[in-house]
C-alpha positions as YAML, in Angstrom:
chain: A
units: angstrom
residues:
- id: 1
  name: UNK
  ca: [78.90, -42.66, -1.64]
- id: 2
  name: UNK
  ca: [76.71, -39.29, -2.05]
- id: 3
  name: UNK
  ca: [76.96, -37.09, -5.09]
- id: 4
  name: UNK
  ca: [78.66, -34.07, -4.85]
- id: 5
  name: UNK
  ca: [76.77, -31.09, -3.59]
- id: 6
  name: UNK
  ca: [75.11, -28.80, -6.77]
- id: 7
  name: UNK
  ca: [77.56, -25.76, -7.47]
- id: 8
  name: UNK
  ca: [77.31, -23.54, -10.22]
- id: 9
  name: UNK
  ca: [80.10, -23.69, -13.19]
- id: 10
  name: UNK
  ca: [82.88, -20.64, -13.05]
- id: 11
  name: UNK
  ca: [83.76, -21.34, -16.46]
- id: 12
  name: UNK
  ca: [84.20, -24.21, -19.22]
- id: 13
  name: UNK
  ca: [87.59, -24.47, -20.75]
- id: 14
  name: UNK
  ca: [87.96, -25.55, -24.19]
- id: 15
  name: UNK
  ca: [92.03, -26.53, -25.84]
- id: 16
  name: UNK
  ca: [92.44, -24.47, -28.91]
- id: 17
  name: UNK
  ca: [93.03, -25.30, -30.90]
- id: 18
  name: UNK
  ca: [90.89, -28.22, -31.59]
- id: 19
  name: UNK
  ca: [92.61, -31.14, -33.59]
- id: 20
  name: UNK
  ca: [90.81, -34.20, -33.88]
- id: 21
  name: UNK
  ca: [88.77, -33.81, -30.49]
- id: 22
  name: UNK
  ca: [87.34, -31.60, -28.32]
- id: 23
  name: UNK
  ca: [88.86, -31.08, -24.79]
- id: 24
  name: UNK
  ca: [87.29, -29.63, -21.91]
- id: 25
  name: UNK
  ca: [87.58, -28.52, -18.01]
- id: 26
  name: UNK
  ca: [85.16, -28.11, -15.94]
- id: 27
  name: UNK
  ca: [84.59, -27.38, -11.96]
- id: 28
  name: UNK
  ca: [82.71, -26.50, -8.76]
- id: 29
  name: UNK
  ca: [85.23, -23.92, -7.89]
- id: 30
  name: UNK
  ca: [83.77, -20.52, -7.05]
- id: 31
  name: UNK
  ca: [86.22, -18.37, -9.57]
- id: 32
  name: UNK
  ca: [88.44, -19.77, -12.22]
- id: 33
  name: UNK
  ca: [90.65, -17.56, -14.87]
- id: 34
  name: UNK
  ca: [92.87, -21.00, -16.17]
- id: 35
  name: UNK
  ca: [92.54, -24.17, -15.97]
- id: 36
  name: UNK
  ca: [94.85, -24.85, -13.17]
- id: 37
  name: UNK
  ca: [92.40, -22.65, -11.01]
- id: 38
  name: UNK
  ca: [90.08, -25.45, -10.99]
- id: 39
  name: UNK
  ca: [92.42, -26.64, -8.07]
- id: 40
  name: UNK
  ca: [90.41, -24.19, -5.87]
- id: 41
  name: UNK
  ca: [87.26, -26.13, -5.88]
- id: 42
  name: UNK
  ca: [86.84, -29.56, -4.37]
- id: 43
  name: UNK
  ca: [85.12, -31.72, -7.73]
- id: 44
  name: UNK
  ca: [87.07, -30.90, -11.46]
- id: 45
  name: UNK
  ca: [86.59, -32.53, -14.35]
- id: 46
  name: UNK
  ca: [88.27, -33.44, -17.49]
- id: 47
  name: UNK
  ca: [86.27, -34.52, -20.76]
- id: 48
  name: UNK
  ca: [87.77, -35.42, -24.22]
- id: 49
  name: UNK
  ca: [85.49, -36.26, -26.90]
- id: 50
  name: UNK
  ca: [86.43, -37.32, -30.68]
- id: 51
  name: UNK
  ca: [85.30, -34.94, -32.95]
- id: 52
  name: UNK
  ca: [83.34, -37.34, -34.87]
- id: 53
  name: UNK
  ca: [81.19, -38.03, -31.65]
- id: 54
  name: UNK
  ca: [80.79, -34.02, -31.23]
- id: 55
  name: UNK
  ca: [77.24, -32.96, -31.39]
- id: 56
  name: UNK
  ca: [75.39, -36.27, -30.06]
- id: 57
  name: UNK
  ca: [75.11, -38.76, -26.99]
- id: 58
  name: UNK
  ca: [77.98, -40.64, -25.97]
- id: 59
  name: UNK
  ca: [77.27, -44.12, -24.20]
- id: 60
  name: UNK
  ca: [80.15, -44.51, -22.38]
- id: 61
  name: UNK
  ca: [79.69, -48.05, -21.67]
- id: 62
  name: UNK
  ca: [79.31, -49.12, -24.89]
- id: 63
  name: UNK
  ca: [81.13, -46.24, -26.82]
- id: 64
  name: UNK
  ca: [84.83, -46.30, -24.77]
- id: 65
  name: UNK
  ca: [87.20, -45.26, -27.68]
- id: 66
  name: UNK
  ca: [85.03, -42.29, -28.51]
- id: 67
  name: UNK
  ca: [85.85, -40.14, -25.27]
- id: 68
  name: UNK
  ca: [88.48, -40.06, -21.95]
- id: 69
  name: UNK
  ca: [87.06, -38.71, -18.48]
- id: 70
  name: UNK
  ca: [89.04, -37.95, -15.44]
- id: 71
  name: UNK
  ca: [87.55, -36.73, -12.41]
- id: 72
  name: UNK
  ca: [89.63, -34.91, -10.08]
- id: 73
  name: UNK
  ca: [88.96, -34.57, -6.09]
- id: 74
  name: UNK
  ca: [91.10, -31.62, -4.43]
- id: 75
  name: UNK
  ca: [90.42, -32.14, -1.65]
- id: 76
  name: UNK
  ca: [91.83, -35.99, -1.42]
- id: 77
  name: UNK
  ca: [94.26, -35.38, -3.99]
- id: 78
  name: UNK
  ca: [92.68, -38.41, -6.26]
- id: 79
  name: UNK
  ca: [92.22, -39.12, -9.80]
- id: 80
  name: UNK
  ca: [89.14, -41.18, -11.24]
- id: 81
  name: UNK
  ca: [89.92, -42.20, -14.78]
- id: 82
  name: UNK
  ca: [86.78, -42.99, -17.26]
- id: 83
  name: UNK
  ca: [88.14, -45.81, -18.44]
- id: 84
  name: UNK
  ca: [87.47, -48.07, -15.01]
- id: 85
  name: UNK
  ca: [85.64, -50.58, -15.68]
- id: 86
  name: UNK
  ca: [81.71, -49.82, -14.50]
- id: 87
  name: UNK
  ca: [81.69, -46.70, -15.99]
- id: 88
  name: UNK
  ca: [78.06, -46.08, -16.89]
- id: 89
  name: UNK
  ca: [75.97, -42.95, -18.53]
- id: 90
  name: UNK
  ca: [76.40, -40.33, -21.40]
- id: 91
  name: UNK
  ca: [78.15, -37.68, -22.42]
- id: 92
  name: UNK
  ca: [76.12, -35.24, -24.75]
- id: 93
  name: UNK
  ca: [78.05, -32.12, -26.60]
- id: 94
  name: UNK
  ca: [75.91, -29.74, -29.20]
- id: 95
  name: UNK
  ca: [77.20, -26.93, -31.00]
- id: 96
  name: UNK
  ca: [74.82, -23.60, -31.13]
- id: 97
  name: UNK
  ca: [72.41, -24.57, -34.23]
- id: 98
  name: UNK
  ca: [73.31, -21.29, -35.12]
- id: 99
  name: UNK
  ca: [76.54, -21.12, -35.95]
- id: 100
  name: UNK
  ca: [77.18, -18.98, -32.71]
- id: 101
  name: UNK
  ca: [80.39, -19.66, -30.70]
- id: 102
  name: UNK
  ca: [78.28, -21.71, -27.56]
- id: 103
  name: UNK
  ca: [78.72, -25.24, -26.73]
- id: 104
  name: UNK
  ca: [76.06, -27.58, -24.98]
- id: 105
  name: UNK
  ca: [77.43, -30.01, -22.84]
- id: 106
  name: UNK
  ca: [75.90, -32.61, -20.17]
- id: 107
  name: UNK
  ca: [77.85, -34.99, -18.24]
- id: 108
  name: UNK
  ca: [75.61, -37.78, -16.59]
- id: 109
  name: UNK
  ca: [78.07, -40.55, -15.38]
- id: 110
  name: UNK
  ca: [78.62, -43.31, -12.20]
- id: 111
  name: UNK
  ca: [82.17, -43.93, -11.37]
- id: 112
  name: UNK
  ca: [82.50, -47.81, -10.65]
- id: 113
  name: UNK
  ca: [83.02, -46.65, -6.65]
- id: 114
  name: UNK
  ca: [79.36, -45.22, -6.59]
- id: 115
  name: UNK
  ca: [80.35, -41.46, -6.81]
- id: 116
  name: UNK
  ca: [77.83, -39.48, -9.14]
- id: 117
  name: UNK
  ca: [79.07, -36.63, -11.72]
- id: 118
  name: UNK
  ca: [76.66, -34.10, -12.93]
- id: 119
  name: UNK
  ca: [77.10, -31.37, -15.06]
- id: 120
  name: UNK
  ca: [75.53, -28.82, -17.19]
- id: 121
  name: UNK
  ca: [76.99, -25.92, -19.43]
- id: 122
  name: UNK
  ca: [75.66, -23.74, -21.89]
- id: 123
  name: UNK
  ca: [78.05, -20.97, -23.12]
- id: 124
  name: UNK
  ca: [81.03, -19.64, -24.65]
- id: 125
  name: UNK
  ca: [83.71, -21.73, -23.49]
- id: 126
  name: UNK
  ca: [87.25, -19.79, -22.49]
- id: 127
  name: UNK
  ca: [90.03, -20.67, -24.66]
- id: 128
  name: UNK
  ca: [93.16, -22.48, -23.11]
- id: 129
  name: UNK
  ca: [96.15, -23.62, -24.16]
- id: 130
  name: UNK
  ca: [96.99, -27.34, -24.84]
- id: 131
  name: UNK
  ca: [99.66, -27.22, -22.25]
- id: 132
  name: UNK
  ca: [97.32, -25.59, -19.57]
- id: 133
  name: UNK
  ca: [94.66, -28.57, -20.05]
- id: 134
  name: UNK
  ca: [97.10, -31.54, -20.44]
- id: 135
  name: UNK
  ca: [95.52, -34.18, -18.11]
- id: 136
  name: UNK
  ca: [98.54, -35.28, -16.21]
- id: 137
  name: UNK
  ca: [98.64, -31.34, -15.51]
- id: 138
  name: UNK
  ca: [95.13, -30.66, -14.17]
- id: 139
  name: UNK
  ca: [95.80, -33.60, -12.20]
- id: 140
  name: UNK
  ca: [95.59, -33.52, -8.48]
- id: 141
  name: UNK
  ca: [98.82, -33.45, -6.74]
- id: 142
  name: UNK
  ca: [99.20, -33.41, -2.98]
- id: 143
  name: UNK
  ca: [101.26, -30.61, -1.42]
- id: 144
  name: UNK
  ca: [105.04, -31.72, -0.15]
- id: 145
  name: UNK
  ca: [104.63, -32.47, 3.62]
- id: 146
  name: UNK
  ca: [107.70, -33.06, 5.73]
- id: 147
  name: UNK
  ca: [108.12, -36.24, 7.57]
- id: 148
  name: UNK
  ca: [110.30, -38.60, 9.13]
- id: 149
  name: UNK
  ca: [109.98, -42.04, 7.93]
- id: 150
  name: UNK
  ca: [110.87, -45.51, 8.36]
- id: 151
  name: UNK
  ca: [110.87, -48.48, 6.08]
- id: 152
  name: UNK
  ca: [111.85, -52.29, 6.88]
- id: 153
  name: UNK
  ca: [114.46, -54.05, 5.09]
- id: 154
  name: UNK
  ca: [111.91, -54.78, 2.41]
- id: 155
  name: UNK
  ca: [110.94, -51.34, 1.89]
- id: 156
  name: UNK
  ca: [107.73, -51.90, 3.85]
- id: 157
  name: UNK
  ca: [106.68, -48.36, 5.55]
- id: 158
  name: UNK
  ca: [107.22, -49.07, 9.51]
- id: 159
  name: UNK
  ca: [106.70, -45.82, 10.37]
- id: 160
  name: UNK
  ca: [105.28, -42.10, 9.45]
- id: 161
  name: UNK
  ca: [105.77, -38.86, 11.68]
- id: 162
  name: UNK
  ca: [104.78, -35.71, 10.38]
- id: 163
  name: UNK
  ca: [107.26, -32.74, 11.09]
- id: 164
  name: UNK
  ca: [105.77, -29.75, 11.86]
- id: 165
  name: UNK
  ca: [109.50, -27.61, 11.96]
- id: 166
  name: UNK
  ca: [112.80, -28.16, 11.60]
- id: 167
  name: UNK
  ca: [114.78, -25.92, 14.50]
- id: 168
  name: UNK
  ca: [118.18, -24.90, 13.13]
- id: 169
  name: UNK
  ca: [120.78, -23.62, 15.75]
- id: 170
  name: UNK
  ca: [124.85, -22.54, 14.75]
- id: 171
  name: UNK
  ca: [127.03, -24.12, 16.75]
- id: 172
  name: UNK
  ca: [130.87, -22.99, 16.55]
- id: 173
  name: UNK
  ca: [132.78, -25.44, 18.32]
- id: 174
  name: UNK
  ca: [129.79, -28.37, 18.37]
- id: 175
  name: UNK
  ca: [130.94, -31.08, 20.04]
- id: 176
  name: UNK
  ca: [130.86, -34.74, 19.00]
- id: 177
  name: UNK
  ca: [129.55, -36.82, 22.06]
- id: 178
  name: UNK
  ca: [130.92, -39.75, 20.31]
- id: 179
  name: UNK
  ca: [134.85, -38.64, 19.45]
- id: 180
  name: UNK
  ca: [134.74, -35.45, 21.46]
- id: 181
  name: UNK
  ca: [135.96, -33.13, 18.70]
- id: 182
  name: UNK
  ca: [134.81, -29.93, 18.26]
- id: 183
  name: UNK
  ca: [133.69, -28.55, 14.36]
- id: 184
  name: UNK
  ca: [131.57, -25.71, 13.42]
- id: 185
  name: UNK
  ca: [128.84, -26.43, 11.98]
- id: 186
  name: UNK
  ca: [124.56, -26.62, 11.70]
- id: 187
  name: UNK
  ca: [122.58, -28.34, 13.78]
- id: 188
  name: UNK
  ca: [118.93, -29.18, 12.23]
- id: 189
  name: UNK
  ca: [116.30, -30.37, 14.68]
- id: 190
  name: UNK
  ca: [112.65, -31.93, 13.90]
- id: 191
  name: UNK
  ca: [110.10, -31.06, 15.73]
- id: 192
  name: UNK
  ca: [107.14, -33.56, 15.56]
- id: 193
  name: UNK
  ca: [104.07, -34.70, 17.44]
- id: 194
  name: UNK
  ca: [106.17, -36.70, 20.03]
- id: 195
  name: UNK
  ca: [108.36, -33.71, 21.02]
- id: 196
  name: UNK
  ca: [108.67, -32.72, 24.55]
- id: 197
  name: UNK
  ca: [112.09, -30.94, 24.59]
- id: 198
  name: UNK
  ca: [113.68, -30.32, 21.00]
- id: 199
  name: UNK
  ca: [117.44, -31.47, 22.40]
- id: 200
  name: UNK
  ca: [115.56, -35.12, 23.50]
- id: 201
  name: UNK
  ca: [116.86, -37.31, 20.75]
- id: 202
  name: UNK
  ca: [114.58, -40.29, 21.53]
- id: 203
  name: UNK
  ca: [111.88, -38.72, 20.07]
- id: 204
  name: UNK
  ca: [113.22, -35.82, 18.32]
- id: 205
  name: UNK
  ca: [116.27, -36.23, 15.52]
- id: 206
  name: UNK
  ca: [119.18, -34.05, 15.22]
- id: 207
  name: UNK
  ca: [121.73, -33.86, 12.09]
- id: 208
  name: UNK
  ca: [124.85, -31.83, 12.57]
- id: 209
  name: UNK
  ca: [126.35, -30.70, 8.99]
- id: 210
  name: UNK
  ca: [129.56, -28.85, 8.82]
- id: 211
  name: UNK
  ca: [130.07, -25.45, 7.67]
- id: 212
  name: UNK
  ca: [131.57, -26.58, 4.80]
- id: 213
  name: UNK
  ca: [128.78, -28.65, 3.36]
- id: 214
  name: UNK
  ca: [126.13, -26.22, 3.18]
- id: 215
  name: UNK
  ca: [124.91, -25.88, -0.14]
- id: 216
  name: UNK
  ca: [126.59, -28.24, -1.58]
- id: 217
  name: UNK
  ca: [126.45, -29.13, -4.90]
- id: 218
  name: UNK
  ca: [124.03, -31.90, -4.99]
- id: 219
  name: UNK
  ca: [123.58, -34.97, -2.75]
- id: 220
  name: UNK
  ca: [126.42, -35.71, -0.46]
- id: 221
  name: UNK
  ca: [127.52, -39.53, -0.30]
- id: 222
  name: UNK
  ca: [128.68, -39.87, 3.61]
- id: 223
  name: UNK
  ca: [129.91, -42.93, 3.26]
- id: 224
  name: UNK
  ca: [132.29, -42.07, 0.62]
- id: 225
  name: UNK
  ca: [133.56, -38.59, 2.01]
- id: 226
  name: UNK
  ca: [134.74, -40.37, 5.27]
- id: 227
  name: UNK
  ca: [136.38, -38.41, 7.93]
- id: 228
  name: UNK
  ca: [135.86, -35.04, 5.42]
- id: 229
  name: UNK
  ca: [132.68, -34.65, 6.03]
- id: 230
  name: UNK
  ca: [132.60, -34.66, 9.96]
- id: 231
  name: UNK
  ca: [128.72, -35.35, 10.29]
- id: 232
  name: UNK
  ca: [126.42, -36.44, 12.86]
- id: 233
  name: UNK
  ca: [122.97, -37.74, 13.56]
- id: 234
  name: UNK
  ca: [121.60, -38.20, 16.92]
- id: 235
  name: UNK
  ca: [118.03, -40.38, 17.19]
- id: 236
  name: UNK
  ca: [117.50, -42.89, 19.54]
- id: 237
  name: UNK
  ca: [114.82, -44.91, 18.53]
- id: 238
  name: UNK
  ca: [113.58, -48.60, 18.68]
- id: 239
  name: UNK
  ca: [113.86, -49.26, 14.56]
- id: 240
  name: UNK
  ca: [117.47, -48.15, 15.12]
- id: 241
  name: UNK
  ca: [120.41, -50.72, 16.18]
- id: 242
  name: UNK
  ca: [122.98, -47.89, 17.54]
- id: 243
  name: UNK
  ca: [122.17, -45.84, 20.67]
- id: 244
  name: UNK
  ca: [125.25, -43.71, 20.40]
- id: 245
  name: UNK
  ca: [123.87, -42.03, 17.48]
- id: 246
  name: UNK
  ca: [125.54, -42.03, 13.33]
- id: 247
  name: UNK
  ca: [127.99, -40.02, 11.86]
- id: 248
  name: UNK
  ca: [131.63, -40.62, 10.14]
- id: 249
  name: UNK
  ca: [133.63, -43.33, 10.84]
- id: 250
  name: UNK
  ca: [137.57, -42.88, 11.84]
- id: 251
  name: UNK
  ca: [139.77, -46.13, 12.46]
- id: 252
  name: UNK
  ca: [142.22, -44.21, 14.65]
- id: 253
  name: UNK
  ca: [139.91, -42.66, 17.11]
- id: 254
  name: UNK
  ca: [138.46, -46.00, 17.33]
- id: 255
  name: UNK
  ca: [135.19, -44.57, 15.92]
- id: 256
  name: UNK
  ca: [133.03, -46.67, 13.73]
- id: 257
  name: UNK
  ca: [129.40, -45.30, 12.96]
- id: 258
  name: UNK
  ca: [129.00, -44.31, 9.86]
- id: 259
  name: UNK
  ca: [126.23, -46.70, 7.42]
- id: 260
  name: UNK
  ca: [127.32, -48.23, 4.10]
- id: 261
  name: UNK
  ca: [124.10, -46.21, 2.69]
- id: 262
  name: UNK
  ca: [124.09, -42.81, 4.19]
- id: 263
  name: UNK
  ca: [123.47, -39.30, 2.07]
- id: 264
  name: UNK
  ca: [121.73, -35.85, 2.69]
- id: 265
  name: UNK
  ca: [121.33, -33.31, 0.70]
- id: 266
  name: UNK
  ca: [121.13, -29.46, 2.46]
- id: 267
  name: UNK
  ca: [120.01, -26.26, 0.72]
- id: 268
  name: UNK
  ca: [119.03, -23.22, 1.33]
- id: 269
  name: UNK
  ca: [117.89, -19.95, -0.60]
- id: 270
  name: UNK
  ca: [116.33, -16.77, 0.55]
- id: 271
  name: UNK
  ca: [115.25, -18.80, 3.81]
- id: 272
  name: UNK
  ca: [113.56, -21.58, 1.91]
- id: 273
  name: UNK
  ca: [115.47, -24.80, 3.13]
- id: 274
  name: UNK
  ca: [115.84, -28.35, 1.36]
- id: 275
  name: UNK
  ca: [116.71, -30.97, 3.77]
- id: 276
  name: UNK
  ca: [116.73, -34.73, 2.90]
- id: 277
  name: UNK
  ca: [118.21, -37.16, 5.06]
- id: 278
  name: UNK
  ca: [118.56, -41.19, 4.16]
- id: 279
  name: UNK
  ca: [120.20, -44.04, 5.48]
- id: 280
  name: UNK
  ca: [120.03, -47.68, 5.58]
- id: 281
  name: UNK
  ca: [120.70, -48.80, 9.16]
- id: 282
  name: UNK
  ca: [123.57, -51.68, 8.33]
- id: 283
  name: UNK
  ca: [127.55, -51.03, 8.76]
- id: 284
  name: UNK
  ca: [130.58, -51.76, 10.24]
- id: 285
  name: UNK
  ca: [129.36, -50.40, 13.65]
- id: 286
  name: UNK
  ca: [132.56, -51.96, 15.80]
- id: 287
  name: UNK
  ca: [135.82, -51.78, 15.81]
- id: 288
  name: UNK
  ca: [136.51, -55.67, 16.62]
- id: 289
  name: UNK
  ca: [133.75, -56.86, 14.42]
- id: 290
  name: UNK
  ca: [135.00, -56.65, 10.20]
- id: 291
  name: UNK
  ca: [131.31, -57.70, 9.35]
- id: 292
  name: UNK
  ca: [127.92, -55.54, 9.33]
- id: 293
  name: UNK
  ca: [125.14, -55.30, 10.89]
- id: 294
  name: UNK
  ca: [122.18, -53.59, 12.17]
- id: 295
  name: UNK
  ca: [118.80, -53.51, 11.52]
- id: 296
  name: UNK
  ca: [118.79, -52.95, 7.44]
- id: 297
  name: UNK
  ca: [116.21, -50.66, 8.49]
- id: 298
  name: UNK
  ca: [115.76, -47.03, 6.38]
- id: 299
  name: UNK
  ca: [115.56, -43.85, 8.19]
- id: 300
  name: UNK
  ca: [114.57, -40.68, 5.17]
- id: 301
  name: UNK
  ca: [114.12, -37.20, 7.30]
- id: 302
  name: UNK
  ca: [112.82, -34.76, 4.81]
- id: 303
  name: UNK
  ca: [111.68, -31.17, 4.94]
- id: 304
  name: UNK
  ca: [111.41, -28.14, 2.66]
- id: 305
  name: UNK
  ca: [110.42, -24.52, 4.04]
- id: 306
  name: UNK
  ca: [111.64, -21.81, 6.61]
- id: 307
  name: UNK
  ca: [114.18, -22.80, 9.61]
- id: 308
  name: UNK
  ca: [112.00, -22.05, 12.80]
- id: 309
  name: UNK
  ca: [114.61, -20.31, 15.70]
- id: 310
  name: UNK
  ca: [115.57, -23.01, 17.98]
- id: 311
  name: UNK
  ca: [114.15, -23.19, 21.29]
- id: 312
  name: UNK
  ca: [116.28, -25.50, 23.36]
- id: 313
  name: UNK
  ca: [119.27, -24.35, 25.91]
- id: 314
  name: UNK
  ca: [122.69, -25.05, 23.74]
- id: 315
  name: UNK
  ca: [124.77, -22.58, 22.14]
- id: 316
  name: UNK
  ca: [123.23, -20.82, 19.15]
- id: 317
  name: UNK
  ca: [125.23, -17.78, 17.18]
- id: 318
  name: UNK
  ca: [122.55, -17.70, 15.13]
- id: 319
  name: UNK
  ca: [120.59, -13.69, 15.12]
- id: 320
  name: UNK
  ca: [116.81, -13.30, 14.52]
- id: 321
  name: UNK
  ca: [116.56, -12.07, 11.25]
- id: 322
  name: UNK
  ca: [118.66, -15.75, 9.95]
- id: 323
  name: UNK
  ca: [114.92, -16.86, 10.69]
- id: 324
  name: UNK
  ca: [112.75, -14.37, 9.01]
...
């Protein structure tokens, strides 16, 4: 694997203050006021070295209690730690001879994978907090993406679809297809890669959620609020055993949908939305068969951000600015 490419230093951030080693961050992004704007740049770096070893070469093959190394890549959202085994090169730190306030310090190391680090500061370092250059905090961390997943019974991933909106309509008298009662409620719609028409629910789930249940407090168990909660999900899809959809169960309507593991959790505050859908695929599906079954597969829907306006042709009392 190549290097990275030469970029010049924004700054060097030292921990103050120092107790028993010296800490520092380093990167190739262009600008950098704190630590945590490292995150700009594609390559950071953290180096820790005891402050016995401080002014000197570090072998870090042969001197591995006398320094930690991370190496952070933005742009993949990995962490290298120093302590891999291969780990090869130095470490050199020098304080200015003359008592002034710059620090030398030269990073020459090869990560066990073949990537190269590289770096060279002379300078007054910028003074950071001990919270602002914790490692697990400089740490790459990739950005929430919304998705609609499937696992196996073993918890094996089956399947991963990006969403790329969830489509929220108002529906006032939505009707079940199922038990053909009507209940006011939400309808939340995810539009992905294999969407052709947002009300096709073999490639496009929907999950109705009564009025009531918005914003409730916390994660709503399904199964356990019965024919209360009045909710439905329809998504027709291969992984899934029922082709009438999910939703509550109800003995006397001869209805019987509803997953022993089912829960969803709906937020929303000024327009940002939290939506997290899970269920295990495995019930009492029929209404002459006592035992369960299905696939034991898991369906999670997920998504956090703004409702886009729905674009399909069923009723919506929804107005423009809900959206904006």
């Amino acid at each position: 694997m190549a290097p990275p490419a030469e970029a010049p230093i924004a700054a060097l951030f030292s921990q103050e203050p120092q107790v028993g080693s010296y800490v520092f961050a380093l990167g190739d992004a262009e600008t950098a006021a704190a630590p945590a704007d490292l995150a700009k740049g594609h390559w950071a770096a953290y180096v820790r070295v005891l402050a016995a070893k401080f002014d000197g070469v570090i072998d870090v093959a042969a001197q591995t209690s006398d320094y930690w190394f991370r190496l952070y890549d933005h742009k993949t959202y990995q962490t290298y730690y120093g302590e891999d085994a291969g780990l090869t090169g130095t470490i050199e730190t020098h304080p200015n001879p003359a008592g002034g306030k710059e620090i030398y310090l030269r990073v020459n190391l090869t990560l066990k994978n073949g990537i190269g680090v590289e770096a060279e500061y002379y300078g007054v370092p910028t003074a950071a907090t001990a919270d602002a250059m914790d490692e697990e905090t400089l740490k790459p961390v990739k950005p929430f993406e919304p998705y609609i997943k499937f696992l196996d019974k073993d918890n094996k991933d089956m399947l991963y679809w990006p969403v790329t909106a969830m489509e929220v309509r108002h529906d006032p008298a939505y009707r079940d297809s199922y038990t053909g009662e009507k209940v006011s409620g939400y309808c939340f719609y995810f539009r992905n890669a294999f969407t052709e028409s947002i009300d096709a629910d073999n490639t496009t789930p929907m999950f109705f959620l009564p009025d009531s249940y918005l914003d409730h407090e916390g994660e709503i168990d399904l199964h356990a609020e019965g024919t209360n909660c009045k909710w439905n999900l329809r998504f027709q899809y291969m992984y899934l055993s029922s082709y009438n959809g999910y939703g509550y169960s109800d003995k006397d309507k001869y209805c019987m949908r509803c997953p022993e593991k089912a829960a969803v959790t709906v937020k929303q505050e000024n327009k940002e939305w939290i939506f997290k859908f899970s269920m295990v695929d495995w019930g009492v599906f029929s209404t002459w068969n006592p035992d369960p079954t299905g696939t034991g597969n898991t369906l999670i829907i997920e998504f956090r951000g703004k409702a886009a306006k729905y674009s399909g042709s069923k009723p919506n009392d929804l107005a423009d600015d809900f959206y904006k």
